[in-house]
C-alpha positions in Angstrom: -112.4 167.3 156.3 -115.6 166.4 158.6 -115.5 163.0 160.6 -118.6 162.1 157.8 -116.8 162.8 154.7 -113.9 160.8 156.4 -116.3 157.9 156.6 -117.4 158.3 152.7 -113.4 157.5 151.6 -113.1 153.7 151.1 -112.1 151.4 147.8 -114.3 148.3 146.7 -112.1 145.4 145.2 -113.7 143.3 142.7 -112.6 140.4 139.9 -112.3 143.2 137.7 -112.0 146.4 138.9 -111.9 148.6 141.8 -114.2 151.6 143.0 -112.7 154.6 144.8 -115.1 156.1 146.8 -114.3 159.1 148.3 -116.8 162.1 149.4 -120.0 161.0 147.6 -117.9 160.5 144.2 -117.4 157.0 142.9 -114.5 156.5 140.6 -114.3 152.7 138.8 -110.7 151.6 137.5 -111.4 148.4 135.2 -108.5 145.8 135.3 -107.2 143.9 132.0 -105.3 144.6 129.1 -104.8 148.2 128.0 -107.0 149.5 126.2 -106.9 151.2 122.8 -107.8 154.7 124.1 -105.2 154.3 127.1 -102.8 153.1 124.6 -103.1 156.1 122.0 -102.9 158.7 125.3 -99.5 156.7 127.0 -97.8 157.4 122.7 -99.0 160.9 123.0 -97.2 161.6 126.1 -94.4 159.4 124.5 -94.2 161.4 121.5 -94.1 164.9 123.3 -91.5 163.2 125.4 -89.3 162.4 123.3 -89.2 166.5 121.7 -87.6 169.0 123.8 -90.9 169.8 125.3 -90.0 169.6 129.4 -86.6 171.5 128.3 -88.4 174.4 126.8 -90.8 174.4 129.8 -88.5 174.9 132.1 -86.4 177.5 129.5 -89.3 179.7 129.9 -90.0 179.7 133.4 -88.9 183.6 133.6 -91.5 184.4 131.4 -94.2 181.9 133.6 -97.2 183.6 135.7 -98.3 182.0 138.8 -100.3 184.1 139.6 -103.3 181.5 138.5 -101.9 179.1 141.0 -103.4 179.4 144.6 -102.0 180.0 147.7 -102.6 176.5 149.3 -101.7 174.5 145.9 -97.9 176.3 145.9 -97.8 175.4 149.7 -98.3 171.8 148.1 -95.7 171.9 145.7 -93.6 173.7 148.9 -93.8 171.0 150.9 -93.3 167.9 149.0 -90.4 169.9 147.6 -88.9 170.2 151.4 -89.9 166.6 152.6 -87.0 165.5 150.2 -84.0 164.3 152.2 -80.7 162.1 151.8 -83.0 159.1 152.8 -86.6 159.9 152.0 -89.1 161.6 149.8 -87.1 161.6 146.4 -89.0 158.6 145.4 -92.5 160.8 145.6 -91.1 163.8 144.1 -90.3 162.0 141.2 -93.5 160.3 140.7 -95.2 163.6 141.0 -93.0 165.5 138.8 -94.5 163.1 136.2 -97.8 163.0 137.2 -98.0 167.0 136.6 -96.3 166.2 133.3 -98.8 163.4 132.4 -101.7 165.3 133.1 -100.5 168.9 131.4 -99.7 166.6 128.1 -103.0 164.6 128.5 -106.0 165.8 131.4 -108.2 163.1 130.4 -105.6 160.7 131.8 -106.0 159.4 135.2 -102.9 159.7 137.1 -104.3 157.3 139.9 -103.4 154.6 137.4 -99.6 153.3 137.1 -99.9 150.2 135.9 -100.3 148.8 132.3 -99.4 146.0 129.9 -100.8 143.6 126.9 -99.1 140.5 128.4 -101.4 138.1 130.2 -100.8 137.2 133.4 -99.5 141.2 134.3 -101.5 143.3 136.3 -103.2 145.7 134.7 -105.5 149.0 134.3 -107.4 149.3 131.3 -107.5 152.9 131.5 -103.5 152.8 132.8 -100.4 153.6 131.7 -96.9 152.7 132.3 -95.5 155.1 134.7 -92.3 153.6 135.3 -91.1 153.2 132.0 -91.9 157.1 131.5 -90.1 158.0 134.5 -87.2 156.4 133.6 -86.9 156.9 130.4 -88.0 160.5 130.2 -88.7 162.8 133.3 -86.0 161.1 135.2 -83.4 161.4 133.0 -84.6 165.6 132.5 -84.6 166.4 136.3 -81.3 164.8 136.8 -79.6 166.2 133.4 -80.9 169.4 135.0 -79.2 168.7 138.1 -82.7 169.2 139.9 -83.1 165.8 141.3 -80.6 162.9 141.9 -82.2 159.5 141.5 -80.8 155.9 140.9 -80.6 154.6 137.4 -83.8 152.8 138.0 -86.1 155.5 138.5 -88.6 156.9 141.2 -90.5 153.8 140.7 -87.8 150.9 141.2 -89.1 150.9 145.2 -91.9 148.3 145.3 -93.9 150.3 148.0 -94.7 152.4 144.1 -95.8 149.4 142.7 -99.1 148.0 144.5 -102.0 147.3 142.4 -104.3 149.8 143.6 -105.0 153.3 142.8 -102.9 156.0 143.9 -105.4 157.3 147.1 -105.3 158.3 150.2 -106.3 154.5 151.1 -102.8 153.3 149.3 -101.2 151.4 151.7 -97.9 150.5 150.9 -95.6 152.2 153.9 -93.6 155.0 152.0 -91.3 157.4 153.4 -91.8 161.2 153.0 -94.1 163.6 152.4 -96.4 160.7 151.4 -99.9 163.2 152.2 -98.5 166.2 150.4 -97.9 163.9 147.2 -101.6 162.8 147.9 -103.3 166.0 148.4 -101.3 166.8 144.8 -102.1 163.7 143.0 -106.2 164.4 144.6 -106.1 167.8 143.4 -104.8 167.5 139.6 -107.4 164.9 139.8 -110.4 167.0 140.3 -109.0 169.8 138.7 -108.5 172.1 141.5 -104.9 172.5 140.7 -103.7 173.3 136.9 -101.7 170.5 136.2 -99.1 172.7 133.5 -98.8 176.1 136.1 -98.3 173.6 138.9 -95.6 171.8 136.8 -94.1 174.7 135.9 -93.7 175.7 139.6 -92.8 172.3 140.8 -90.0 173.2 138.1 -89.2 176.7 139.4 -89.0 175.4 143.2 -86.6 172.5 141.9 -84.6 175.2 140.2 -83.8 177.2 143.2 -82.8 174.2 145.1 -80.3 173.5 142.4 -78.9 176.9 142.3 -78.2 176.9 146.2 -76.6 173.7 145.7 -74.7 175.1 142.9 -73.3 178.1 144.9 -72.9 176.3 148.3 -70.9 173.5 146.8 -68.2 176.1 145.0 -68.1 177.9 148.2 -67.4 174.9 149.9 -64.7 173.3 147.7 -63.0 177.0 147.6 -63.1 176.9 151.8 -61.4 173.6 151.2 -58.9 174.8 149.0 -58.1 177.6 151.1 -57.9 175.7 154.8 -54.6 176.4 156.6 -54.1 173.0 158.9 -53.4 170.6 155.9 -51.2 168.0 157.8 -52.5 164.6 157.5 -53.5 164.4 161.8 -55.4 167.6 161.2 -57.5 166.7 157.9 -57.9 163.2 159.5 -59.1 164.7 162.7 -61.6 166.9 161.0 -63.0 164.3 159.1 -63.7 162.3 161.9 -65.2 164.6 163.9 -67.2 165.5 160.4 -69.2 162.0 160.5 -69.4 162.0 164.0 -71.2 165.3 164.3 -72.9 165.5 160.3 -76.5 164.0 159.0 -76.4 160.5 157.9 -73.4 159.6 159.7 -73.1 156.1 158.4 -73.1 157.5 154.6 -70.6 160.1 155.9 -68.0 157.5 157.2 -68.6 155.7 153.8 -67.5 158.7 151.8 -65.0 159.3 154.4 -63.1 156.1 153.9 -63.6 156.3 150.3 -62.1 159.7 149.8 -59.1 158.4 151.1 -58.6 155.8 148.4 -59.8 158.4 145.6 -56.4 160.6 147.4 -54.4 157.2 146.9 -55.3 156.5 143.6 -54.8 160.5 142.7 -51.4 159.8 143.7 -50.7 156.3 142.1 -50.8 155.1 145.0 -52.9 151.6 144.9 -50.7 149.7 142.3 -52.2 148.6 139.2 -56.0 147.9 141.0 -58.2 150.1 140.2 -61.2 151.8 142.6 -64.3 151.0 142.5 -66.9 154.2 142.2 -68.7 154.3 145.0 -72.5 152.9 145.3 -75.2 154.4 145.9 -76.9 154.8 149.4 -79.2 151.6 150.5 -77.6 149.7 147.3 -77.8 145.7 148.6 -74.2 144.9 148.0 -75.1 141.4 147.1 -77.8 142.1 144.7 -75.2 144.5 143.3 -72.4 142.2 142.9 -70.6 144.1 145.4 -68.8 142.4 148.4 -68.1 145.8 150.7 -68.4 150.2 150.5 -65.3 150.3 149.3 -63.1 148.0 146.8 -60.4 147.4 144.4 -60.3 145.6 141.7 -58.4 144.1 139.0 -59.3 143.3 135.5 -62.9 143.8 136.9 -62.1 141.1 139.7 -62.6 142.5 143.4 -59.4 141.9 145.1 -59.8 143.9 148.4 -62.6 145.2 149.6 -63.9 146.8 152.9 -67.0 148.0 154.4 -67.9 150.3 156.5 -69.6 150.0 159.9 -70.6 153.1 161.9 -72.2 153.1 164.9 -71.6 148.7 165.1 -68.8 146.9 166.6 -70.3 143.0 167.3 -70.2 141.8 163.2 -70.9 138.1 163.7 -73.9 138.6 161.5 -72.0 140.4 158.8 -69.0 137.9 158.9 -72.0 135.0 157.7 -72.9 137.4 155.0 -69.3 138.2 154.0 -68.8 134.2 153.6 -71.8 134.4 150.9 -70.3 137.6 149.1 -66.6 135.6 149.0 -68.1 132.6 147.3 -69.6 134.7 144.7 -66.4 136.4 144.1 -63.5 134.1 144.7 -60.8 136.6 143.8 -60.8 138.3 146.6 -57.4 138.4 148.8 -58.6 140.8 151.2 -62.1 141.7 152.6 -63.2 143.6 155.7 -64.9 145.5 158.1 -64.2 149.1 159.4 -65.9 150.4 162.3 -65.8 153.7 164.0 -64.3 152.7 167.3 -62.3 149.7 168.1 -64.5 146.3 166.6 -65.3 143.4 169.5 -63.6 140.6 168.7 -64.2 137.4 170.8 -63.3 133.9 170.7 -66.4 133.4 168.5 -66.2 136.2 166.3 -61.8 135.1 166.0 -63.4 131.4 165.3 -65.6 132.6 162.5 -62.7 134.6 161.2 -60.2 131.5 161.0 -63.2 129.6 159.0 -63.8 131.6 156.6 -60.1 132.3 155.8 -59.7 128.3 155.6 -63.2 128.0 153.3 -62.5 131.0 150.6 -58.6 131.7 151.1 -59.4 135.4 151.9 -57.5 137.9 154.0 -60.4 138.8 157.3 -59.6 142.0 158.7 -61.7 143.4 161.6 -60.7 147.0 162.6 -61.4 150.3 163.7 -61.2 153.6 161.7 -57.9 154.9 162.9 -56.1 151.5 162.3 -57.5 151.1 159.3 -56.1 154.6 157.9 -52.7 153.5 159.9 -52.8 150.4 157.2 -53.8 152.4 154.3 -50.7 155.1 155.1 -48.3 152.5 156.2 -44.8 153.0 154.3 -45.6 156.9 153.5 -43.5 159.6 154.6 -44.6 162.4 156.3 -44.6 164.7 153.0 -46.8 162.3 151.2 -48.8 161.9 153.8 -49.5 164.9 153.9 -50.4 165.4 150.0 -52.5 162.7 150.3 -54.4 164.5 152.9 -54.5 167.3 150.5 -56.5 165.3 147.9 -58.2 163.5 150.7 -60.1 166.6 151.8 -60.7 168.0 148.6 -62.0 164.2 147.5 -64.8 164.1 150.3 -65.6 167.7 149.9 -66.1 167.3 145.8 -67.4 164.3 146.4 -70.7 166.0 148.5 -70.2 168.5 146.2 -71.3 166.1 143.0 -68.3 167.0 141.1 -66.8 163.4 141.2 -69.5 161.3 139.2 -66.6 159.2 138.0 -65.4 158.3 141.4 -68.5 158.7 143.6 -71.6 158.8 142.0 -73.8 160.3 145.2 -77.2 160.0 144.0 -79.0 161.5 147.2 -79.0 165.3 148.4 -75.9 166.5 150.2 -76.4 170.1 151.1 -76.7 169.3 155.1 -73.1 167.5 154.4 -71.6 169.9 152.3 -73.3 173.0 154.6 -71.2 170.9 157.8 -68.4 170.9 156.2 -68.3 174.7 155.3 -68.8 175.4 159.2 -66.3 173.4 160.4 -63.5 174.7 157.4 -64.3 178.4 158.6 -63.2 177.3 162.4 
């Protein structure tokens, strides 16, 4: 694209509507209500939606020829597909998955447009449609049934960087992680019809597919390495897990899992009383928001009565110790909450201060520790045999974990091949 045409791209914001300019093409989006030509389109796609119409789709992709679909549009689909990882870009996949869908069910609708409603005082296209509550109603809820994308219970769009109240562009501005020009190009190209929206969503489909598959095969190889490793003493599976989230991707999500895999091992073995484990949340979850006070927690009668979380990579937690004080009022059962770092935690007079007061205001057990004594507490009164059993189940716990066969447990919402593919190297040493 030519410095000139570069110039051409820009959006005019009006009382009641916007104009996308962009080359000499000048698109007008009308704000207010929905109309009744926008509403008839958004229960057509409902309709098909709600008929096994994407599961056929993607039953048939053996049978699909791509050969209609261009070089440089499958590099598209390609790279949005790879500029998905544990932290980023699973958010955009999403909203494209359903953007393909949107326009193979209905071309004539713009899929610049994600915002509708009849309510006053909602922003609004006329000519939009709810993407959200499609997403997480319907293509959400396929692609992770299908095991070809994990995504929180919310949806692609429950991120507010989604939810501006302009037209998808190359001029939206909202900061978004991943392959945010790849989704564009997309999103530009469905647009003006130089990508066929149903071949592209049934490639989008076929790429997802293969990811899954891999997944599929790398996990069982990796829980059958795990069921087959030779040094399964507590010290060695402890070792190798800590050098695991010292050395892995994502090494604070690592620890998390980590520490949590040791309580799924305890409660395997009936070994936390009559509490009960809390499954595990799901990465960037705002523990307060969430009702959660840390990573990791028992409860009781659905009353938090210990709970930890995990610090990697911090060891100065005045900060957190103000924001445990908040969590404790909110949740006054608690008898014991802390903090686990990876190395030994600072603990000066200030931090020892802050400790004492908080213990005097909510009657809660503050522990600050590291890693290794905080496994020395969770083993403590354990013989050497069942420590070693519960090392057993502790590797297999993190391993199946990654591996997305503990939903129950550990409901691990992001992808965890890097993790899982970390693991396998280090069980074949």
């Amino acid at each position: 694209m030519g410095d000139s045409e570069k110039k051409e791209i820009h959006l005019d914001v009006y009382l009641d509507r916007q104009e996308l300019h962009m080359s000499n093409v000048v698109k007008t989006y009308y704000e207010g209500m929905q109309s009744a030509a926008a509403k008839q389109r958004y229960e057509k796609i409902k309709k098909t939606l709600s008929t096994d119409f994407l599961q056929r789709k993607f039953d048939g992709l053996d049978s699909v020829d791509f050969s209609e679909l261009s070089v440089k549009n499958r590099q598209l689909l390609e790279a949005l597909v790879n500029g998905v990882s544990s932290e980023k870009g699973r958010g955009l996949l999403g909203v494209a998955f359903l953007q393909l869908v949107i326009k193979t069910i209905t071309p004539e609708q713009s899929v610049r447009l994600h915002k509708s409603s009849n309510q006053r005082g909602n922003f609004s296209w006329k000519d939009g449609i709810s993407m959200r509550t499609l997403n997480s109603k319907y293509t959400g809820k396929f692609l992770k049934d299908n095991g070809l994308l994990n995504s929180n219970k919310f949806g692609s769009f429950m991120t507010r960087t989604l939810a501006e109240n302009y037209p998808f562009s190359k001029l939206y501005k909202a900061e978004i992680r991943g392959p945010f020009d790849e989704w564009i190009d997309i999103v530009d190209a469905i647009e003006d019809n130089t990508m066929p929206a149903e071949l592209a969503l049934s490639y989008l489909m076929l790429l997802l597919k293969r990811n899954a598959d891999a997944f599929k095969t790398l996990a069982n190889d990796t829980i059958g390495l795990a069921s087959a490793y030779k040094n399964r003493t507590f010290e060695n599976i402890e070792n190798l897990l800590k050098t695991f989230y010292d050395s892995t991707y994502g090494k604070a999500r690592a620890f998390e899992v980590v520490m949590h895999g040791l309580m799924q091992a305890k409660a395997e073995m009936d070994a936390i009383g009559d509490w009960e484990l809390v499954p595990l949340s799901q990465m960037r979850s705002a523990n307060k928001k969430h009702g959660n006070v840390g990573d990791i927690e028992l409860s009781s009668d659905e009353i938090i009565v210990e709970a930890w979380d995990a610090k990697y990579g911090k060891t100065y937690l005045l900060d957190e110790l103000d924001e445990l004080r908040d969590k404790l009022i909110d949740n006054p059962g608690v008898e014991v909450a802390g903090f686990v770092a990876d190395r030994d935690v600072d603990k000066t007079d200030e931090i020892l201060d802050k400790i004492a007061e908080i213990s005097s205001d909510t009657s809660t057990e503050i522990i600050l520790c590291s890693f290794d004594e905080w496994v020395e507490m969770q083993m403590h009164g354990f013989s050497e045999e069942e420590r070693d059993n519960i090392a057993d189940k502790w590797l297999m716990a993190v391993v199946e974990t990654f591996a997305l066969r503990r939903p129950e447990f550990a409901p691990i919402e992001e992808p965890s091949d890097k993790w899982l593919i970390d693991l396998s190297k280090m069980l074949m040493e």
